[in-house]
C-alpha positions as CSV (number, residue, x, y, z in Angstrom):
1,X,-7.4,-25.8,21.5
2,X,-4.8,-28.1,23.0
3,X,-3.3,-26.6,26.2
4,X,0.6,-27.0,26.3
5,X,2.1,-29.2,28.9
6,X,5.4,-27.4,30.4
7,X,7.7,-28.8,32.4
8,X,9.0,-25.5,35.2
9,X,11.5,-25.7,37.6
10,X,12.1,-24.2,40.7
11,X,14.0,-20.7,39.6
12,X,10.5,-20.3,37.1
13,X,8.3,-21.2,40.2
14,X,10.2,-18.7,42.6
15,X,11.0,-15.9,40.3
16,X,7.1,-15.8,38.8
17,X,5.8,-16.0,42.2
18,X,8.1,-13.2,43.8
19,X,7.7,-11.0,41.4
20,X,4.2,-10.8,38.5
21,X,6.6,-8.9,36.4
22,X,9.2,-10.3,33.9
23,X,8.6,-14.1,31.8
24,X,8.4,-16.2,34.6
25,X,5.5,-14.2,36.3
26,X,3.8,-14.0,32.6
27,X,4.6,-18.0,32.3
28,X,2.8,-18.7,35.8
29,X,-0.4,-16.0,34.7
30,X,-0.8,-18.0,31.4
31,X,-0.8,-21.4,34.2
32,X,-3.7,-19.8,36.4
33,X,-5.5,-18.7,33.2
34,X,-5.5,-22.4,32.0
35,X,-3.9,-21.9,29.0
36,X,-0.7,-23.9,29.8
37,X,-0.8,-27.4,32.3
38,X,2.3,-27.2,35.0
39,X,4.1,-30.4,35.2
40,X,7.1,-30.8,38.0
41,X,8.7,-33.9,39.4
42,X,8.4,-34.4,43.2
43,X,11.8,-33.2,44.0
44,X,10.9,-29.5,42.1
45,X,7.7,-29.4,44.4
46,X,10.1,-30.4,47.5
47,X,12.7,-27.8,46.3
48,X,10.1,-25.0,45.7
49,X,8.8,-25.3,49.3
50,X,12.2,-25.6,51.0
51,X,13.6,-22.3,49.0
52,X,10.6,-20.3,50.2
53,X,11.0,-21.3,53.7
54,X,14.6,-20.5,53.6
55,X,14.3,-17.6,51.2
56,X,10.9,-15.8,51.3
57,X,8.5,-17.6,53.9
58,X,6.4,-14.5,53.7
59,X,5.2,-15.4,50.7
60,X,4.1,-19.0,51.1
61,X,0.6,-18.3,51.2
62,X,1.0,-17.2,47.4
63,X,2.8,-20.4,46.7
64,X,0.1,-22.4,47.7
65,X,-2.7,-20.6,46.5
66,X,-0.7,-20.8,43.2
67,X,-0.3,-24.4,43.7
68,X,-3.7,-25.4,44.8
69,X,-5.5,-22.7,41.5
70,X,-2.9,-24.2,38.9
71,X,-3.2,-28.2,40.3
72,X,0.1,-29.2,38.6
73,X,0.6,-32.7,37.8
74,X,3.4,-34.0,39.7
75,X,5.8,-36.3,38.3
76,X,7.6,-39.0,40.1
77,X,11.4,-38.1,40.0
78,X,13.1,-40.1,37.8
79,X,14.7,-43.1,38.2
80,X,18.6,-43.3,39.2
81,X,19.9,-44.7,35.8
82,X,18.1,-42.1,33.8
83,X,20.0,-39.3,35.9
84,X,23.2,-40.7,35.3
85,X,22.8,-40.3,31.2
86,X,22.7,-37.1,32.2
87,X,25.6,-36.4,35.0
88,X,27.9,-36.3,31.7
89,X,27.2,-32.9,30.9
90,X,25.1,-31.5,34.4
91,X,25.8,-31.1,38.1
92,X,23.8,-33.8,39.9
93,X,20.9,-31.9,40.9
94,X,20.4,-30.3,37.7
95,X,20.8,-33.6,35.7
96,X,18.1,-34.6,38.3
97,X,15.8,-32.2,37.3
98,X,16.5,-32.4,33.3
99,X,16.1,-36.6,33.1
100,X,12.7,-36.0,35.2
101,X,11.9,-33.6,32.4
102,X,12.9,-35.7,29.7
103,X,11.2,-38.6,31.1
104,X,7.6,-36.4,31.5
105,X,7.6,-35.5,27.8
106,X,6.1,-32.2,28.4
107,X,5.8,-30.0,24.9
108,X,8.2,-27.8,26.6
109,X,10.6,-27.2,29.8
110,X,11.1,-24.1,31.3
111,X,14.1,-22.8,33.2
């Protein structure tokens, strides 16, 4: 059985990790249990860590033992003429986040 690849971003990382309850916790249980590969671009993983620091620092123990038992494959960002096909229709940061998706060609993106 092929695993899927899925592209998450930082809400999916944050929401499944605060709370095991809801889709996002039941995405990132499916991660641990291998049966989906995590793919995020560099500026997700650097977003992730910052929001917990600022948000919930308690809980970055969980992040990284999350991190460390899923081994996502990190993505480099995208390049800057890929984001700006996408600042057309998205805020900066989000078109950021979709062109990095688009360029990983994951089976699906989560957010």
């Amino acid at each position: 059985m092929n695993k899927y690849r899925v592209f998450l971003d930082t809400n999916i990382l944050f929401s499944g990790i605060y709370s095991a309850d809801g889709a996002p916790g039941s995405i990132l249980d499916e991660c641990v249990r291998g049966k989906l590969d995590i793919v995020i671009s560099r500026m997700v993983l650097d977003e992730v860590v910052r929001v917990f620091k600022e948000k919930l620092p308690r809980a970055i123990p969980l992040l990284t033992e999350f991190l460390l038992g899923s081994q996502p494959e990190v993505v480099p960002d995208p390049e800057l003429q890929e984001i700006e096909r996408w600042t057309k229709y998205l805020r900066v940061g989000n078109a950021c986040i979709l062109s990095a998706a688009v360029t990983a060609e994951p089976d699906f993106f989560i957010t």
